[in-house]
C-alpha positions in Angstrom: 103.2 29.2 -28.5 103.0 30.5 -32.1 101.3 34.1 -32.2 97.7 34.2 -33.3 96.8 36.5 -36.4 95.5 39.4 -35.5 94.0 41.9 -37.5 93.0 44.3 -34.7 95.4 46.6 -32.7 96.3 45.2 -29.4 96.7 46.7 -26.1 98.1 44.9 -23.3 97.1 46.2 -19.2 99.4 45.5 -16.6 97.7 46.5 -13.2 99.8 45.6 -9.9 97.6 46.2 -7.0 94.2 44.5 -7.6 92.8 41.4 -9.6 90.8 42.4 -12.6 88.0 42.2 -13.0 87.7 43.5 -9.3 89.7 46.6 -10.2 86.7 47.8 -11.3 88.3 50.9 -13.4 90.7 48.3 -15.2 87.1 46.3 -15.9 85.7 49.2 -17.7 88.6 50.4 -19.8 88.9 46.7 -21.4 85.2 46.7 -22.2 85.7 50.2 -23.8 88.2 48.7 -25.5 87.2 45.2 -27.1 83.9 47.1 -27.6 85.4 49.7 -29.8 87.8 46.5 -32.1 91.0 46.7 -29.7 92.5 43.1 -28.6 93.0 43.5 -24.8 95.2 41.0 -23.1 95.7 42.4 -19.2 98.1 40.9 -16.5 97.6 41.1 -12.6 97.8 39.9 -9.6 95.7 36.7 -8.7 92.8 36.4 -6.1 92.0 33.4 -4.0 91.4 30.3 -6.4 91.7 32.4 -9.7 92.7 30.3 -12.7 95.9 31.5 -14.1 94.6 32.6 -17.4 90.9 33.2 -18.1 89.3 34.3 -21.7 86.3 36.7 -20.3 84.0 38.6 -22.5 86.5 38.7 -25.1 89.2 39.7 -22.5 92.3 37.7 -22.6 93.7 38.0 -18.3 96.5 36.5 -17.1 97.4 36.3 -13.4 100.3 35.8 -11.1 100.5 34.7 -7.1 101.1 38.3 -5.5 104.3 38.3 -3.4 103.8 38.3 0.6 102.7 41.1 2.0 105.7 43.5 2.3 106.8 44.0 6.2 109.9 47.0 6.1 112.0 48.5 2.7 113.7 45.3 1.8 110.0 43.6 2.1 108.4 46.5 -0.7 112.0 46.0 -2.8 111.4 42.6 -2.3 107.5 42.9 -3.6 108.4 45.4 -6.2 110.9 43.2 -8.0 109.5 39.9 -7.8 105.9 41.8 -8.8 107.8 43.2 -11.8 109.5 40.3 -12.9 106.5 38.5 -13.2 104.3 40.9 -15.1 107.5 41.3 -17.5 107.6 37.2 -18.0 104.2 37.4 -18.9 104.1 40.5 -21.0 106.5 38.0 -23.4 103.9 35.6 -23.2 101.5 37.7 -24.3 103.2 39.4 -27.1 104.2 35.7 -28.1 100.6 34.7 -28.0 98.3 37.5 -29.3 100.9 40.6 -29.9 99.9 43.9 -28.6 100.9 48.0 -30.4 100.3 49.3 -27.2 101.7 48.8 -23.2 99.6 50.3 -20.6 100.7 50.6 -17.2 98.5 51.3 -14.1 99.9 52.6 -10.9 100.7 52.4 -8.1 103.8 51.5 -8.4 105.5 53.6 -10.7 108.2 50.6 -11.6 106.7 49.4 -15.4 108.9 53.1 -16.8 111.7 50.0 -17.7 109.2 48.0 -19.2 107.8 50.3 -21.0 110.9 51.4 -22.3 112.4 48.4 -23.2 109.0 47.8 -25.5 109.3 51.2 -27.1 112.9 50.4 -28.7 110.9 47.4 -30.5 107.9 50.0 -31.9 105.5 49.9 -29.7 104.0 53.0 -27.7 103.4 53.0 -23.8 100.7 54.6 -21.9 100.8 55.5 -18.0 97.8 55.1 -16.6 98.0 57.2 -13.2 95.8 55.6 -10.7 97.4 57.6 -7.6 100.5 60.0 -6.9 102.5 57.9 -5.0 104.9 60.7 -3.7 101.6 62.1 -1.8 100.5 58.3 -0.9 104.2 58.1 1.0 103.6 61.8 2.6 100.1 60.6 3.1 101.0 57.7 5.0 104.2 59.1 7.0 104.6 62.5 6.6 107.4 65.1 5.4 110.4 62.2 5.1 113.1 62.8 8.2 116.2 61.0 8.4 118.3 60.3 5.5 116.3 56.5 5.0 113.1 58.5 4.5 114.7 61.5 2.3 115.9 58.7 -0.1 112.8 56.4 -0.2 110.8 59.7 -1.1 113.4 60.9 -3.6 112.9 57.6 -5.0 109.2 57.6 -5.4 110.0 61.2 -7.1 112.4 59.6 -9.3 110.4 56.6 -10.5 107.3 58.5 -10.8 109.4 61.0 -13.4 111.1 58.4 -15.4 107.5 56.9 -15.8 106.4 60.7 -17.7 109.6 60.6 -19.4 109.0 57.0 -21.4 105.0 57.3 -21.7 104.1 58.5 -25.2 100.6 59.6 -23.5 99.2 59.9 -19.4 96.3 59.1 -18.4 95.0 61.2 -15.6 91.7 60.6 -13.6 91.2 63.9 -12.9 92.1 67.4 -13.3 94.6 67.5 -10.2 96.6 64.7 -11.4 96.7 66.0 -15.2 97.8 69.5 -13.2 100.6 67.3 -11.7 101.4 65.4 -14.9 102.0 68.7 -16.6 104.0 70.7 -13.5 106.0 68.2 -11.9 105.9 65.6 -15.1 106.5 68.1 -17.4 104.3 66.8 -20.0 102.5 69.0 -22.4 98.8 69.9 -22.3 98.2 67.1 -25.5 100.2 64.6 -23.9 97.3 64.5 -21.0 93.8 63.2 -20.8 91.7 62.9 -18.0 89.5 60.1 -17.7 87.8 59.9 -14.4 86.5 56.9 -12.6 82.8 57.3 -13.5 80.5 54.3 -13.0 79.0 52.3 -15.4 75.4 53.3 -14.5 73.1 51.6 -17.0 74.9 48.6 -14.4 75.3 49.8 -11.2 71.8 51.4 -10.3 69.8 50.4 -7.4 67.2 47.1 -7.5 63.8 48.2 -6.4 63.6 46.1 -3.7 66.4 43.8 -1.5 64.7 40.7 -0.1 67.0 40.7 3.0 67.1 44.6 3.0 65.8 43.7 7.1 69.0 41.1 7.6 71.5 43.4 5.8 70.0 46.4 8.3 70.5 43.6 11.5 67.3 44.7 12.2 67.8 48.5 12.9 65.9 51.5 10.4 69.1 52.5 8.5 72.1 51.2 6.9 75.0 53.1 6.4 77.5 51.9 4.2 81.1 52.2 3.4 82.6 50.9 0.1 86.3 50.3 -0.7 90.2 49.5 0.3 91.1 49.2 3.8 94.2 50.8 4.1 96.1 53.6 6.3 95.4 56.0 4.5 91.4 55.4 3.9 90.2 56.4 7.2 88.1 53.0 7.8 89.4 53.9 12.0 88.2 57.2 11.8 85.0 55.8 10.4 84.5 53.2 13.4 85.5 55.8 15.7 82.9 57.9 14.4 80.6 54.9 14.7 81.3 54.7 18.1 80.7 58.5 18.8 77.3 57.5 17.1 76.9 54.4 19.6 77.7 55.3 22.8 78.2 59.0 23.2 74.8 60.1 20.7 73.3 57.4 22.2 71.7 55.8 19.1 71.1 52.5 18.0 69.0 53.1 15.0 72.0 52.5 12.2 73.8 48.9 11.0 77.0 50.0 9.2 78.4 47.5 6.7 81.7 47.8 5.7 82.5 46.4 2.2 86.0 45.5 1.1 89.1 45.0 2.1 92.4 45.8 2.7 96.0 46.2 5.0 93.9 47.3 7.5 91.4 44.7 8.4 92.3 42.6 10.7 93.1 45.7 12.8 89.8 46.8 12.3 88.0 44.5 12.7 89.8 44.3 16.6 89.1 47.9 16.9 85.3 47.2 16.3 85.5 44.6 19.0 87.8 46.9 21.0 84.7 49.7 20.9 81.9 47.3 21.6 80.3 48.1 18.1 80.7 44.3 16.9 76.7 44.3 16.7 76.6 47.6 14.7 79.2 47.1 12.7 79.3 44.2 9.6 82.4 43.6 8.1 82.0 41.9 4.0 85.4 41.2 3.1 85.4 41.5 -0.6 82.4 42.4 -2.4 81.6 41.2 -5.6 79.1 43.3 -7.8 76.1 41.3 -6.3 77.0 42.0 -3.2 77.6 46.1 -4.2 74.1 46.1 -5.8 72.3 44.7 -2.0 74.0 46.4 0.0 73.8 50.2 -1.8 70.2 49.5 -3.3 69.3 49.0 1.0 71.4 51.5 2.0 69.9 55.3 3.3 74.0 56.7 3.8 77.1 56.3 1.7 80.1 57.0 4.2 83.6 58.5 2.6 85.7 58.7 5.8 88.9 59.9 3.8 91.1 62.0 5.8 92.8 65.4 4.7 96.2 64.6 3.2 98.1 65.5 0.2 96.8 62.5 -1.8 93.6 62.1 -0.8 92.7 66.1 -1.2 93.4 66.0 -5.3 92.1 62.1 -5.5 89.4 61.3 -7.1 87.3 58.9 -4.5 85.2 56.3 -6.6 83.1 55.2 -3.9 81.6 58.8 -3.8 80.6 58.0 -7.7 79.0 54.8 -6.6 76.9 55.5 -4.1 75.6 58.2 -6.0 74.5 55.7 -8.9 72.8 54.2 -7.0 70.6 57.4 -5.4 72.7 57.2 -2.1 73.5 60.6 -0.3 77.0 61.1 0.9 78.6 62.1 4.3 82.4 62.9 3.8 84.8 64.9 5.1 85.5 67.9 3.1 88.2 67.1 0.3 88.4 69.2 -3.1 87.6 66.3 -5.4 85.0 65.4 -3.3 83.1 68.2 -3.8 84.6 67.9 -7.6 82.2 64.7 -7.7 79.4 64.9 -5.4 78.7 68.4 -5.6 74.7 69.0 -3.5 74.9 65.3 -3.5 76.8 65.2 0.0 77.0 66.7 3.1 80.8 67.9 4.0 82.2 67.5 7.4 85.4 69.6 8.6 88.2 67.0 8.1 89.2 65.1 11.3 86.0 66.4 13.3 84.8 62.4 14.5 82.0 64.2 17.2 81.0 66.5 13.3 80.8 63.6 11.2 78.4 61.1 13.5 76.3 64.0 14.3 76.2 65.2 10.7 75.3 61.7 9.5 72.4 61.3 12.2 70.9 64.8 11.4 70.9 63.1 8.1 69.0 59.9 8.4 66.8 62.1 10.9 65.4 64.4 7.7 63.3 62.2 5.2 62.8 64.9 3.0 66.5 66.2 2.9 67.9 62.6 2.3 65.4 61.8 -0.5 66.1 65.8 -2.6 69.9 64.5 -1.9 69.7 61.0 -2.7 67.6 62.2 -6.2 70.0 64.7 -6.6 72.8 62.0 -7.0 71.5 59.5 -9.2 70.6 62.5 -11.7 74.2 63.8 -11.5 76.1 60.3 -11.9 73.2 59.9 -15.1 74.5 63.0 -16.7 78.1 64.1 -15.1 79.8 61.0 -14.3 79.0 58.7 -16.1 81.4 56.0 -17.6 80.0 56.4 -21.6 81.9 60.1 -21.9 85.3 58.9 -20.1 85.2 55.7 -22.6 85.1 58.2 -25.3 87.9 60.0 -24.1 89.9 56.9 -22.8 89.6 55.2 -26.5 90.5 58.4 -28.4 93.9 58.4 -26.4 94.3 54.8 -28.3 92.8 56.0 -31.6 94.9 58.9 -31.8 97.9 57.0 -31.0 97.9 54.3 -33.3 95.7 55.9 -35.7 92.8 53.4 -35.8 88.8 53.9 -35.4 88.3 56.7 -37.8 85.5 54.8 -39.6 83.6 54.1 -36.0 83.4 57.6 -35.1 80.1 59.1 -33.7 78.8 54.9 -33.7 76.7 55.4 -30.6 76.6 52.0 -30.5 79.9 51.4 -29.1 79.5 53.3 -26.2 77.9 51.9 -22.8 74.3 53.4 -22.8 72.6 54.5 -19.7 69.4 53.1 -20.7 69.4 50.1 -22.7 66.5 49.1 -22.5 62.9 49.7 -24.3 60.8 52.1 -23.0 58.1 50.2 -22.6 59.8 47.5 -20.9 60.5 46.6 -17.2 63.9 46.9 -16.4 65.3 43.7 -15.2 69.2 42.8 -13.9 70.8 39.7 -15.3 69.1 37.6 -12.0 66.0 39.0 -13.4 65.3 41.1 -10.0 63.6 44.2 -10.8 65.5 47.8 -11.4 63.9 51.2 -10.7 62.7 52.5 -13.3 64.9 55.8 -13.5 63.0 56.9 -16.7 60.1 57.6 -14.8 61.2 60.3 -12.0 58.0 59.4 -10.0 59.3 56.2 -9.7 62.3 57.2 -8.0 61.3 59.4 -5.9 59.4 56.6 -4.5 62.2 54.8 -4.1 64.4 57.1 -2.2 62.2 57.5 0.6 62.0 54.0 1.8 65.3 52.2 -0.7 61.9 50.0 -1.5 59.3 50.2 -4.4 55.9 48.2 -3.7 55.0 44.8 -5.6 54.9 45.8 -9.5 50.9 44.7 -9.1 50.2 47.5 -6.9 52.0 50.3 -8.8 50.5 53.2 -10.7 51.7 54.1 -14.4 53.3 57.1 -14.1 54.9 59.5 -17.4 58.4 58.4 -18.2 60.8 61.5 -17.7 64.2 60.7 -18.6 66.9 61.1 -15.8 69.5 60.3 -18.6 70.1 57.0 -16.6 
């Protein structure tokens, strides 16, 4: 097909590991980007029953059947090429169909260096978004490499994850750990590294003031405890559900429905461990959860669970559940990793890493103090508002564009553009898109109402109280 004129700069996403819009990140640096004039074309990997290519909200997204799920090396070689070839195929496509200035590739892997190279000797610049460090992920996942089969597949990840630095005119970092490793081991230069970290969007995701089937999504129990994200090896879900079953049968408590939302590798062995520990009852497993489902579950939920163990990778990561549950006035329980803390400061209580007997006792001591969960739970909707918010990272993560192609000099300091916390009037009841009531977070009464119960009464019986501005 015969290119479309374009008049705006283009910018074209590849993203290996997850659909968009599920990758949520991905989702928010395309609306950053159509919002501030960019054309964004993105190509991924399709879900069940997506349509090839989809047009949505201005967002051009086109989608290939992922490979099998790799078994061995020859499997991920297998996986890596075939995964490669087809994002290359269609980054043709799309530079046939709408053009693009401007390749950006997100990791893991670290394989679109040759692709990104190959576009550079036609003009146009390449960005590497760094999602993980995938030397850590291997170390992570196996540990110091033995054997001459591990020394190489390690080297390699080294290797691939160098040439990547080498060919990227700019790196994207998504926190100050990776942008630390961009500039030791990538050798890039202080101005050739942004961080933009995975905030939330949180005029979106904020908590609904009251879940209809809050006592079905609880299976009847007081609290909900929630965990949100991949299943894989190295995400600690079995730590979690042997925490759970500390909690069960050793603490002797029944009080607590844990819902696990997402999914990964790693569940079907999970869910056989659950059964395996007799917690099938305690324990509900949501495959993957669409925003709807996000918005239920954390708006009911009294505990946000981040069961990440201590390892090289996920020590410096960057862990965007944490974020999340704290937009929507969730306290945490984790295990105590650096970024972590980075993110949830006084917003979570920190576990010694690996202790299973510490973390279940921990997170009953928690649901056991009303007052402490409700200063914590404030304490993180206030600091998501202010600190983490997506509007400041998709200022940052659009200036890397505007400085490299040297567009949107006559849209700076346009508000407008930005995702605002608050968008709506102040005198106004904040509504979702299904029209379900929001808390009102301009009115700090309001949520500390909320926090102490994750319910708000009928809007008949509520007082007026003076709007104070949480900034979200």
């Amino acid at each position: 097909m015969r290119r479309e004129r374009r008049a705006r700069p283009g910018v074209l996403i590849i993203v290996q590991n997850l659909p968009v819009p599920m990758d949520r990140r991905v989702w928010l640096e395309c609306k950053a980007l159509t919002a501030a004039g960019y054309h964004v074309s993105v190509i991924c990997i399709a879900g069940p029953s997506d349509p090839a290519h989809e047009l949505l909200e201005g967002v051009d997204i086109y989608k290939y059947k992922p490979a099998p799920q790799a078994e061995g090396t020859l499997g991920f070689l297998w996986e890596f090429a075939y995964s490669w070839t087809r994002a290359a195929a269609l980054s043709v496509r799309v530079w046939r169909r709408h053009g693009f200035d401007v390749l950006q590739a997100c990791n893991p892997p670290d394989t679109y260096w040759l692709l990104g190279m190959l576009y550079r000797l036609v003009g146009k610049k390449f960005v590497y978004d760094q999602h993980d460090l995938n030397p850590e992920v291997f170390i992570s996942r196996f540990g110091e490499p033995r054997g001459l089969l591990q020394t190489v597949q390690y080297r390699m990840l080294l290797t691939l994850e160098r040439l990547t630095y080498r060919f990227a005119h700019h790196v994207i970092s998504t926190n100050e750990s990776y942008r630390t490793v961009a500039m030791t081991r990538g050798h890039r230069a202080a101005d050739e590294v942004t961080v933009v970290r995975s905030g939330p969007d949180t005029s979106v995701m904020r908590p609904v003031a009251e879940v209809a089937e809050a006592t079905s999504l609880r299976n009847g129990r007081r609290y909900l405890a929630c965990y949100l994200g991949i299943m894989g090896p190295q995400d600690g879900v079995d730590v979690l559900l042997a925490a759970i079953d500390y909690y069960v049968h050793i603490l002797g408590r029944d009080d607590c429905q844990f819902a696990l939302l997402g999914f990964g590798d790693c569940l079907e062995m999970l869910q056989e461990m659950s059964t395996a520990l007799e917690l099938d009852d305690y324990v509900t497993f949501t495959g993957r959860a669409n925003p709807e489902t996000i918005a239920r579950y954390l708006s009911a939920a009294d505990v946000g669970v981040c069961p990440d163990p201590m390892n090289p990778l996920n020590d410096v990561s960057t862990m965007n559940k944490t974020m999340e549950y704290m937009a929507f006035a969730v306290p945490v329980v984790a295990f105590d990793l650096k970024e972590t803390r980075v993110s949830a400061q006084e917003a979570a209580i920190y576990v010694h890493p690996g202790d299973i007997a510490g973390f279940a006792t921990e997170l009953g001591d928690l649901l056991d103090d009303d007052d402490r969960r409700a200063e914590m739970a404030v304490q993180a909707r206030l600091r998501a508002a202010a600190d983490l918010d997506w509007r400041p990272q998709a200022q940052a993560y659009v200036g890397v564009y505007d400085r490299l192609l040297g567009f949107g000099a006559a849209r700076d300091g346009e508000a407008t553009v930005w995702p605002a916390v608050e968008r709506r009037a102040r005198d106004a009841q904040p509504l979702d898109r299904d029209g379900k009531r929001l808390v009102d977070l301009r009115n700090g009464e309001e949520l500390q109402r909320f926090v102490r119960g994750r319910r708000l009464p009928d809007a008949a019986d509520d007082e007026a109280g003076e709007p104070e501005s949480d900034g979200g």
